[in-house]
N, CA, C and O atoms as a GROMACS GRO file, in nm:
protein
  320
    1UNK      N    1  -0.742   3.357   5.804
    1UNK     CA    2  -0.735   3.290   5.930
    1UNK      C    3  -0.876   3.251   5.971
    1UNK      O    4  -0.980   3.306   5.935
    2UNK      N    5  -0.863   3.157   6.044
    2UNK     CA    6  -0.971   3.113   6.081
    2UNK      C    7  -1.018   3.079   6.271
    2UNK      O    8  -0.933   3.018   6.336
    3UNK      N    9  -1.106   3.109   6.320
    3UNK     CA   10  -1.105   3.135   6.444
    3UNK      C   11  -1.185   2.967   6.525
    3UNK      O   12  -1.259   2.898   6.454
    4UNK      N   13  -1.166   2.941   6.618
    4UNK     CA   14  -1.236   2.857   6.652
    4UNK      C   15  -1.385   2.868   6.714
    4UNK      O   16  -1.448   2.787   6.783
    5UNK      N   17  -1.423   3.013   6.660
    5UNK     CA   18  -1.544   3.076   6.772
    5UNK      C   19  -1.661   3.136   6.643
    5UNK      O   20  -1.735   3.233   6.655
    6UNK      N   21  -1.648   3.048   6.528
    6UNK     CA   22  -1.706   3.114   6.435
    6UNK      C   23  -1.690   3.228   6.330
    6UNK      O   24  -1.773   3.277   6.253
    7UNK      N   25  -1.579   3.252   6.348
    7UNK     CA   26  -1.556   3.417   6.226
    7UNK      C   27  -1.405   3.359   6.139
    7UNK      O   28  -1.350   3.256   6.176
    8UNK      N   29  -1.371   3.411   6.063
    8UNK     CA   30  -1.265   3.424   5.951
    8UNK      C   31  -1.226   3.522   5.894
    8UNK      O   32  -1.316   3.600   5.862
    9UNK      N   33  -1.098   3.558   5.860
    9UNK     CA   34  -1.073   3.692   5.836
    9UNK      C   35  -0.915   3.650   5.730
    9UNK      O   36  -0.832   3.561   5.748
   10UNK      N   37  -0.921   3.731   5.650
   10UNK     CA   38  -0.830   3.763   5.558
   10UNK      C   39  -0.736   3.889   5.598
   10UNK      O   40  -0.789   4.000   5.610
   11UNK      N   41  -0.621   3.875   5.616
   11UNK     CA   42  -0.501   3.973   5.680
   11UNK      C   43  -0.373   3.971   5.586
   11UNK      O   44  -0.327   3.878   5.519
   12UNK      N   45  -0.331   4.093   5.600
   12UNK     CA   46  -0.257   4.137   5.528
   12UNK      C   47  -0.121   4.193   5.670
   12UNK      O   48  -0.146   4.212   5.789
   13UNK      N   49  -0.008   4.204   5.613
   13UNK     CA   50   0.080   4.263   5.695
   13UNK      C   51   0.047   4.401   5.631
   13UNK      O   52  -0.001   4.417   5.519
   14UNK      N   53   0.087   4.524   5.741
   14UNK     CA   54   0.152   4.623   5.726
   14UNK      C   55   0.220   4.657   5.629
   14UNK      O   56   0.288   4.573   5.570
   15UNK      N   57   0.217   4.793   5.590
   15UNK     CA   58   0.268   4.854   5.466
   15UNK      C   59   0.395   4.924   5.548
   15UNK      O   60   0.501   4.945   5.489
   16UNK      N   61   0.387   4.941   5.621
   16UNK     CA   62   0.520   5.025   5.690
   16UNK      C   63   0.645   4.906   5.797
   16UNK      O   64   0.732   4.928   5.881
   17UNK      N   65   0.589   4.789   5.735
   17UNK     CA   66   0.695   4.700   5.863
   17UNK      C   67   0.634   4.699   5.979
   17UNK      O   68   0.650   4.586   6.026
   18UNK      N   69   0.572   4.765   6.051
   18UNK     CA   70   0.486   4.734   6.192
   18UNK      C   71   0.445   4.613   6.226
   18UNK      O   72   0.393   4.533   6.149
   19UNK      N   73   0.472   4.590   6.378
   19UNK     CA   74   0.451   4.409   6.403
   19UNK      C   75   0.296   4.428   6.389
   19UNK      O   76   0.268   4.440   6.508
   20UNK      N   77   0.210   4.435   6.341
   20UNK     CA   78   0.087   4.392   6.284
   20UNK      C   79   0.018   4.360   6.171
   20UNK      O   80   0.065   4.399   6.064
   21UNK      N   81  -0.095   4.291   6.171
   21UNK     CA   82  -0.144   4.293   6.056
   21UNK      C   83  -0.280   4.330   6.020
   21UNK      O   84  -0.321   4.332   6.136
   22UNK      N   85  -0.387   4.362   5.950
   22UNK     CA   86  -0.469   4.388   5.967
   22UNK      C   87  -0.613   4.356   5.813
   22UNK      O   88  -0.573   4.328   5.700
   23UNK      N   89  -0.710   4.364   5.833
   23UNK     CA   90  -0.769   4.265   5.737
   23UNK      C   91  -0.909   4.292   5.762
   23UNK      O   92  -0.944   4.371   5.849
   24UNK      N   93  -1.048   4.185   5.637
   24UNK     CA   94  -1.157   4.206   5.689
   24UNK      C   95  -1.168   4.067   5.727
   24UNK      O   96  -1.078   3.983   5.736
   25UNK      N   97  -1.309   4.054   5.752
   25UNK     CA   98  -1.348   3.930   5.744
   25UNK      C   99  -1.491   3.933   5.800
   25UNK      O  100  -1.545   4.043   5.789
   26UNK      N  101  -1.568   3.828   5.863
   26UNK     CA  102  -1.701   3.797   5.888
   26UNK      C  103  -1.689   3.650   5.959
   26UNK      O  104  -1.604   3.562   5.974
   27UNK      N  105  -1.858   3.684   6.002
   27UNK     CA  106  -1.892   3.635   6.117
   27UNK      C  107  -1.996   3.502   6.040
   27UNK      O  108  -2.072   3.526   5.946
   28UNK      N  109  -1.981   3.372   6.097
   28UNK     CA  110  -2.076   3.289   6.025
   28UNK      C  111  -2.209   3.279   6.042
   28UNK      O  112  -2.245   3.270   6.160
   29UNK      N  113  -2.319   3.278   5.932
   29UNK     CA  114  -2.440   3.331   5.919
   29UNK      C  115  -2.478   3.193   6.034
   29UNK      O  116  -2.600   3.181   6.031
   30UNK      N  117  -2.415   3.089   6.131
   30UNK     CA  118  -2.532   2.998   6.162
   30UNK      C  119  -2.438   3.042   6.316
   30UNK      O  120  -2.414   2.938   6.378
   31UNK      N  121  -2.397   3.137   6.370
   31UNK     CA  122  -2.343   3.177   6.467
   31UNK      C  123  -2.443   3.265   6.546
   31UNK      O  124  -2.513   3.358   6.503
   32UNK      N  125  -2.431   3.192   6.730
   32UNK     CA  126  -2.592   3.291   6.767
   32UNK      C  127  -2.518   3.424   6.804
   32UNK      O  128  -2.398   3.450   6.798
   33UNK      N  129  -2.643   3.515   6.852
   33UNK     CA  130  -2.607   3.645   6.887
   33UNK      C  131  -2.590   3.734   6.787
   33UNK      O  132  -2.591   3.712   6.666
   34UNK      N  133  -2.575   3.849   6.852
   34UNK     CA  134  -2.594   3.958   6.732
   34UNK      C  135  -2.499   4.001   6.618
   34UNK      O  136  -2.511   4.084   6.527
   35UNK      N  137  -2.381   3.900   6.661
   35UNK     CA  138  -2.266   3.925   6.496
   35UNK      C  139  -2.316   3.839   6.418
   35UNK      O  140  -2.257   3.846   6.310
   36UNK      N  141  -2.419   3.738   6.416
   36UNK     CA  142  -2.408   3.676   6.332
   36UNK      C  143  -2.453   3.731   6.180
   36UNK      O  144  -2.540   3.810   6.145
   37UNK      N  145  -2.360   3.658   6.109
   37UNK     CA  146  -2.388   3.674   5.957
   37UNK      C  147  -2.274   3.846   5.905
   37UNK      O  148  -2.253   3.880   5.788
   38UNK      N  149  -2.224   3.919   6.026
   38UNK     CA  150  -2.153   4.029   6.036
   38UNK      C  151  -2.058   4.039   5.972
   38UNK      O  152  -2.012   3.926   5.985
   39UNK      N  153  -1.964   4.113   5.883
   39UNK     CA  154  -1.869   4.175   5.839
   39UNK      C  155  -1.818   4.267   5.935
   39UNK      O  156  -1.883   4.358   5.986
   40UNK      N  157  -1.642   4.227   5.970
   40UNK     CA  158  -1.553   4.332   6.039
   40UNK      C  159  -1.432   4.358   5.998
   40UNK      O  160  -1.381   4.296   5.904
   41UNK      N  161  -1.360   4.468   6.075
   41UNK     CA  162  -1.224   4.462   6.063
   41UNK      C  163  -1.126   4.451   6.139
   41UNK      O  164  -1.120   4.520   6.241
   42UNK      N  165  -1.040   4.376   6.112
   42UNK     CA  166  -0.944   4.315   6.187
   42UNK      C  167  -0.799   4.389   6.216
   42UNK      O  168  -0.757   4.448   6.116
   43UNK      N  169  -0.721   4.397   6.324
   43UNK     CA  170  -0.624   4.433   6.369
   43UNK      C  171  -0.543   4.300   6.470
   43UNK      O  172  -0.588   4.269   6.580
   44UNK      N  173  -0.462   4.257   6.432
   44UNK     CA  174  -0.386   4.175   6.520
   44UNK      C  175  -0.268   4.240   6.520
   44UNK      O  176  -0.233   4.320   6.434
   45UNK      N  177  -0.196   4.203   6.628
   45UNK     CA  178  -0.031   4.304   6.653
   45UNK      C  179   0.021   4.183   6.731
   45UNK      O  180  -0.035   4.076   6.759
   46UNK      N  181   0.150   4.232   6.760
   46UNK     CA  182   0.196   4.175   6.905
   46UNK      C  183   0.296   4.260   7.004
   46UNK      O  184   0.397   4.323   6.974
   47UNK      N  185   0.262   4.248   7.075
   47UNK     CA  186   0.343   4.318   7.203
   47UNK      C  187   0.412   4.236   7.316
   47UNK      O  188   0.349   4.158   7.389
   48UNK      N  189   0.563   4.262   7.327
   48UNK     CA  190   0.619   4.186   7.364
   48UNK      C  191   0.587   4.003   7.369
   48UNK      O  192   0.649   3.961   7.271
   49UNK      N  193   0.547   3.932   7.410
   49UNK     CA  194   0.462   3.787   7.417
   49UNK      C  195   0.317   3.821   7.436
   49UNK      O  196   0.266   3.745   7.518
   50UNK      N  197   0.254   3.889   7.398
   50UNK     CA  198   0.108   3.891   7.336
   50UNK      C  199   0.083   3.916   7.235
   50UNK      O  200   0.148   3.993   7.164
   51UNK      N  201  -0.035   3.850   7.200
   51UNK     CA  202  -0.118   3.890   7.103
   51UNK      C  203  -0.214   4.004   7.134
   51UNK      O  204  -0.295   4.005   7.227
   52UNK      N  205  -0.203   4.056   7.084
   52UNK     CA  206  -0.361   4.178   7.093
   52UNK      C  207  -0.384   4.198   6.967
   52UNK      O  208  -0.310   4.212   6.869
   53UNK      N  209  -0.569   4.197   6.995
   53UNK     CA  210  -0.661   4.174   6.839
   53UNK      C  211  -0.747   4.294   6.862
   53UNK      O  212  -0.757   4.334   6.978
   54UNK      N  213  -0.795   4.342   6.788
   54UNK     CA  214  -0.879   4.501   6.767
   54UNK      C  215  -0.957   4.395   6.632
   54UNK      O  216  -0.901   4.338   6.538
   55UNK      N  217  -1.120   4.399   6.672
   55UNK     CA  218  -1.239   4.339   6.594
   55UNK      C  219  -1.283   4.478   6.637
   55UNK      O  220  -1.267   4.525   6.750
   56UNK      N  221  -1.362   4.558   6.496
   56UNK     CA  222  -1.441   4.628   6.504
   56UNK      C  223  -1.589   4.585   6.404
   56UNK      O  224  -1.586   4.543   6.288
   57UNK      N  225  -1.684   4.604   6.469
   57UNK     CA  226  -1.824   4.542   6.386
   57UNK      C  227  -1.888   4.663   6.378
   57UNK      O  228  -1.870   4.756   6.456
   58UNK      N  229  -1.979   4.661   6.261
   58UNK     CA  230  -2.030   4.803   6.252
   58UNK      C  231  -2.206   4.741   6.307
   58UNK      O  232  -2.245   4.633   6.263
   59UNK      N  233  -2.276   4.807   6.383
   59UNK     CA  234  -2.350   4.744   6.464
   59UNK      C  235  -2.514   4.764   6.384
   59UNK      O  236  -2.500   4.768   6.261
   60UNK      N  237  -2.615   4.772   6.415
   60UNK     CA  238  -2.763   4.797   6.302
   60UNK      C  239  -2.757   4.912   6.313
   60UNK      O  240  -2.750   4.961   6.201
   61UNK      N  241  -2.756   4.993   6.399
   61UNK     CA  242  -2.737   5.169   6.390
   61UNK      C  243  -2.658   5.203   6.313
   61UNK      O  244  -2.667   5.322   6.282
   62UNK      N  245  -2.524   5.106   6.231
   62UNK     CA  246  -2.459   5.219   6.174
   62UNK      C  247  -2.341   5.243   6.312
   62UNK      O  248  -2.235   5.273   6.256
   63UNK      N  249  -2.329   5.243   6.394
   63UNK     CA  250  -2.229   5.250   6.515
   63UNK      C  251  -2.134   5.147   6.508
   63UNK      O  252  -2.150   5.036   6.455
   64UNK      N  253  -2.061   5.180   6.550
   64UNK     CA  254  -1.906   5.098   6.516
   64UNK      C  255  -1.868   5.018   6.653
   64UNK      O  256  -1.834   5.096   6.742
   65UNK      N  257  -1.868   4.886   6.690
   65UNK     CA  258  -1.854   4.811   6.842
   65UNK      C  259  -1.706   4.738   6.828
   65UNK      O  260  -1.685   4.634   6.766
   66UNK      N  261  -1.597   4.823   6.908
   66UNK     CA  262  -1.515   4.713   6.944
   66UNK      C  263  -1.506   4.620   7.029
   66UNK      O  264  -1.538   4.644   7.145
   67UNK      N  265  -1.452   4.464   6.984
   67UNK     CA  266  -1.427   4.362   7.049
   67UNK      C  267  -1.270   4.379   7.058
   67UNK      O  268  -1.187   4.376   6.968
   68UNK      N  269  -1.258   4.395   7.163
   68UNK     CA  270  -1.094   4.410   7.234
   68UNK      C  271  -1.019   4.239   7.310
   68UNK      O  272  -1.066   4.164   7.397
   69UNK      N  273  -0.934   4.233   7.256
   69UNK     CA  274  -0.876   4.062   7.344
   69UNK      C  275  -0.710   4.047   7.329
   69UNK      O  276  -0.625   4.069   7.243
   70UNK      N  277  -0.714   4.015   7.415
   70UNK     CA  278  -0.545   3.978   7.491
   70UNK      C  279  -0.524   3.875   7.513
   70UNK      O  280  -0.572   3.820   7.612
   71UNK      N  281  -0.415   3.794   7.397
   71UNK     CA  282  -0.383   3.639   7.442
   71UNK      C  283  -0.248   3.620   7.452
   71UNK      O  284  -0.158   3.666   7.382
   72UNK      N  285  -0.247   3.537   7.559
   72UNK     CA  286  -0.103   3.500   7.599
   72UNK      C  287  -0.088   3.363   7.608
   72UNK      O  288  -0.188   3.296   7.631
   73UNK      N  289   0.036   3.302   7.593
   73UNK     CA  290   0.068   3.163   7.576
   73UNK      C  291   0.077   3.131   7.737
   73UNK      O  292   0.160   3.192   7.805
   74UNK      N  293  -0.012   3.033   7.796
   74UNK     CA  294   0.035   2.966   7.900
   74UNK      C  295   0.142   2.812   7.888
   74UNK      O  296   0.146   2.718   7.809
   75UNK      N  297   0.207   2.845   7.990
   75UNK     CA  298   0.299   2.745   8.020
   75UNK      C  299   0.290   2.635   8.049
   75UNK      O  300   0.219   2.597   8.142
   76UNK      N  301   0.337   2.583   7.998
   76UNK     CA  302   0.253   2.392   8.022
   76UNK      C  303   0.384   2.328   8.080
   76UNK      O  304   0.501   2.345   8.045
   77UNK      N  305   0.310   2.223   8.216
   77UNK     CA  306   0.390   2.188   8.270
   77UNK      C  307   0.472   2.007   8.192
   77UNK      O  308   0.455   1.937   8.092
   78UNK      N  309   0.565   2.009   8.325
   78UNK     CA  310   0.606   1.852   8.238
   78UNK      C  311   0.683   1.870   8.155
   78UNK      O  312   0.731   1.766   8.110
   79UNK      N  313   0.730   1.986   8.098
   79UNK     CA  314   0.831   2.055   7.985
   79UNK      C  315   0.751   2.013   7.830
   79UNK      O  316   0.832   1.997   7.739
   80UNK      N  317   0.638   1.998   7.800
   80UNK     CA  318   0.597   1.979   7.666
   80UNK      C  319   0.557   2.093   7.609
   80UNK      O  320   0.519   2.094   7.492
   0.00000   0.00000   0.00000
């Protein structure tokens, strides 16, 4: 998969059937801030009509930083 914010990640479903999937991937080396060029791991699920994503980056210490995010489909008017 591919993100519109710079990173890409390769995912796999679940070994047990669980609505998730989970995977590595990385961060692009010409991306500012401190993931750039980064390797993480990925968790996407869904819960009821969300998405929820679990990004963990392992940080220069060696410390592990989660990026936590919750997406939901908004409703578009006009019926489209």
């Amino acid at each position: 998969m591919t993100s519109n914010n710079g990173w890409s990640a390769t995912v796999r479903q679940s070994f047990q059937g669980k609505p998730f999937v989970a995977g590595k991937g990385i961060w692009e080396p010409n991306v500012t801030g401190v993931y750039r060029g980064k390797a993480f791991y990925l968790n996407l699920g869904m819960k009821d009509d969300k998405l929820l994503m679990l990004m963990t980056v392992p940080g220069q210490d060696g410390t592990l930083r989660n990026i936590k995010a919750i997406f939901e489909r908004e409703a578009r008017s006009g019926g489209a």
